[in-house]
N, C-alpha and C positions, 0 to 999 in steps of 0.2 A: 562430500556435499554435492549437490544433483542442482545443478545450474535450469532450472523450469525457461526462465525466459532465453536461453541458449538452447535447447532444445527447439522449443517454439520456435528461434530464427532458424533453425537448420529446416521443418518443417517448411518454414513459408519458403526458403530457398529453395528447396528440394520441388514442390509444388512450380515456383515461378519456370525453375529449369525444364521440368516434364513440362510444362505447357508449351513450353520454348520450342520444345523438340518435335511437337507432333504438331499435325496441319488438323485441327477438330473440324473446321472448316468442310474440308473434302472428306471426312469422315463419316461427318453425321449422316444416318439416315441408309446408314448400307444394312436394307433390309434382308439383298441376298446371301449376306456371310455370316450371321448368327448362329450360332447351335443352341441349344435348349439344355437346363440341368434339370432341377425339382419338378417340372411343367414344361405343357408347350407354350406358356405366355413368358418361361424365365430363362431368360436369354443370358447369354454369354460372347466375347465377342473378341478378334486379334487381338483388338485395344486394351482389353481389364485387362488380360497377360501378359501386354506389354507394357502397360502402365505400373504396375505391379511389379516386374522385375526392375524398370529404369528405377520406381522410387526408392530398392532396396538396394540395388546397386550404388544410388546417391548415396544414403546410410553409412552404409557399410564404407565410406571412404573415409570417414570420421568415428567413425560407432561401430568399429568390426567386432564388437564383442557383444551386443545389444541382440534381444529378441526379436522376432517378426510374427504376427500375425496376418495374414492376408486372405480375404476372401476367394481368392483364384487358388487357395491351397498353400500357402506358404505358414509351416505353424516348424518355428524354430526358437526352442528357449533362451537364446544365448548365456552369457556367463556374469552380465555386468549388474542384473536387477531393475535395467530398463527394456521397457517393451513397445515394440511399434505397431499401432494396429491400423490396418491398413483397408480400406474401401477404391479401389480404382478406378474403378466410375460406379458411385451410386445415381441409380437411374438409368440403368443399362439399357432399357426397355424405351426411355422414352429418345438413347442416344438414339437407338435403330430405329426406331418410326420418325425422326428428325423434331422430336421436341424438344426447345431450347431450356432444360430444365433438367440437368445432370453436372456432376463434380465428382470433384476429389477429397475423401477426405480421410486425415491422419493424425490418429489419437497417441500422444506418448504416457502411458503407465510404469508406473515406478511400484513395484511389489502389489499389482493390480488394483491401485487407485492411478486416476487418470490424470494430469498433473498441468497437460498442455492440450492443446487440439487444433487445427486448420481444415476447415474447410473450404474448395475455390468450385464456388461455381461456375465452370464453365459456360453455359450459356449466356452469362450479364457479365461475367470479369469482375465479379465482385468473388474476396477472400475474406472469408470471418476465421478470427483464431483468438484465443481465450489461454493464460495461465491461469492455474488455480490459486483465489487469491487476491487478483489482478483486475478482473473485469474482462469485458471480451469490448473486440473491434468487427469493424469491418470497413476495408482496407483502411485501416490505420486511426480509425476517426470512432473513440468509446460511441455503444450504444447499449440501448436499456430496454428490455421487456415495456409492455402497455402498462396501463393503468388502469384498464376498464372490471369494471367490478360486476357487470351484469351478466350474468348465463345468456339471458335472454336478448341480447345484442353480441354475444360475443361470437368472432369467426374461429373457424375450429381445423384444424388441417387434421388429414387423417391417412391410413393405406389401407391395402386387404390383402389376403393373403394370395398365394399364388394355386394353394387350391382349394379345389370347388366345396368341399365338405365346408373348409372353415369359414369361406365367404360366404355360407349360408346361415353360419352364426353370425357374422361378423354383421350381415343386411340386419338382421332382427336387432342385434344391439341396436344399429344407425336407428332404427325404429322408433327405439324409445329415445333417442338422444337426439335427434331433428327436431322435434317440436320445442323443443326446448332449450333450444341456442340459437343465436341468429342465422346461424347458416354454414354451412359445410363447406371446403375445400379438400380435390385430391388431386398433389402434385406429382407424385412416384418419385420422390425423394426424399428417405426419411432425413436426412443429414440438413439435405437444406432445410426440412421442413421446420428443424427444429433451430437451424439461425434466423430464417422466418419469424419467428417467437422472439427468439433473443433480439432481433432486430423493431419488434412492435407491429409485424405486418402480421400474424394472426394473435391471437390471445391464448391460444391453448394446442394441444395438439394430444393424439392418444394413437398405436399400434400395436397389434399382437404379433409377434411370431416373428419380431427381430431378432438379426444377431448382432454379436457384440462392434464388428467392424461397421454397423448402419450406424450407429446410434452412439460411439465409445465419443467421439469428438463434437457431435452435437449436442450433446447432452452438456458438457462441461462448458461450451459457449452459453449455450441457453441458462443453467444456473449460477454462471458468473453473468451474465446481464440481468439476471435478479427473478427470473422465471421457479419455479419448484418442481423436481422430477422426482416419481415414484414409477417401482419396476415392482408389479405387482405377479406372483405365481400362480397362473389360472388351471394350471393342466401340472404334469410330470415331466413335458420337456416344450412347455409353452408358458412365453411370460406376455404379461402387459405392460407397456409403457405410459406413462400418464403424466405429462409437462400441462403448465399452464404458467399464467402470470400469476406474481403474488397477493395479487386479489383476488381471484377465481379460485388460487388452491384447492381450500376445503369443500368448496359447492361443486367444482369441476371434478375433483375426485369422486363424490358420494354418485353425482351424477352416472359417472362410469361405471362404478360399482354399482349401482343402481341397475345395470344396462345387463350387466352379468346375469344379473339374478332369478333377471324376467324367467 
């Protein structure tokens, strides 16, 4: 029997510790020590690979038999049917330019459904985390997607790619998709972008060309506070993401599709 909300506390534990341990503080904004992986705008930095190792070090004191996933390279299947997937700082980019709008975030899947998830933003000190099931928080207190049913007033978060080819689809879509919603936000945070939603602060949100460690823990907050996600296949190794509230759904989606097609 797979304990979800035991998971989830080892999650937020794990999280509160790694925060504990590092000074973000005197961190942020060290533009001098970044290296670049897919592009020169996609940073990499001491911190994801140390973040990264302390969370699976924490793990692995409880859970030495468990899987990892991690964005900085850690892909180990363990032996037990649970998997940890791991983001160590989403928002790397806006850590090094010292934008206070990146976190942490870690999805637990059980036979690759997603079961638990935490996210902590570090810039606010606020952590969203969600069992499947359950409902989602943020620090400790249930919240629920909007309620707004209008395209045309609703705020919309969104990314772009890291390269130039795709962001030149990516403008043409916004194209057709600005006129037509209240208005655009872009935070560089898929994870938060999508406890944003689950929290009521935008209505909808859409990105191409995630992986599964952005999006595996926001995604399970955002449709346990009552939002709808759809992971749509545009390309042979490109997907779209497509959350909104439960009012928006079906206009939000056709919309997006709509955008594709142009």
């Amino acid at each position: 029997m797979i304990d979800q909300h035991g998971l989830r506390d080892i999650a937020l534990e794990c999280v509160a510790t790694v925060k504990s341990s590092i000074n973000i503080d005197s961190s942020i904004g060290q533009r001098a020590t970044p290296k670049t992986k897919s592009s020169s705008s996609d940073y990499v930095t001491w911190l994801d690979f140390s973040i990264e190792s302390k969370i699976i070090q924490f793990i692995k004191e409880t859970r030495s038999q468990d899987g990892f996933l991690g964005e900085e390279g850690t892909d180990d299947v363990g032996t037990s049917g649970v998997r940890w997937i791991i983001d160590p700082i989403d928002g790397t980019t806006n850590f090094v330019y010292g934008i206070p709008f990146f976190g942490i975030s870690i999805a637990v899947q059980v036979k690759g459904e997603t079961i638990a998830g935490v996210v902590a933003d570090l810039g606010s000190n606020e952590v969203f985390d969600a069992v499947k099931g359950h409902g989602s928080r943020c620090n400790g207190v249930a919240i629920n997607a909007s309620i707004n049913n209008s395209l045309q007033s609703a705020i919309v978060a969104t990314g772009f790619s890291y390269q130039s080819d795709r962001r030149k689809i990516q403008g043409s879509m916004l194209q057709h998709i600005l006129p037509r919603i209240g208005d655009i936000r872009r935070f560089g945070a898929a994870a938060i972008d999508l406890c944003w939603l689950a929290s009521g602060r935008v209505d909808a949100f859409y990105e191409e060309g995630l992986n599964l460690w952005d999006y595996a823990a926001g995604c399970l907050i955002a449709s346990e506070a009552g939002s709808t996600i759809k992971i749509k296949k545009i390309s042979e190794d490109i997907e779209l993401l497509i959350a909104s509230n439960a009012s928006l759904g079906e206009d939000f989606n056709m919309l997006i599709t709509e955008s594709l097609d142009r």
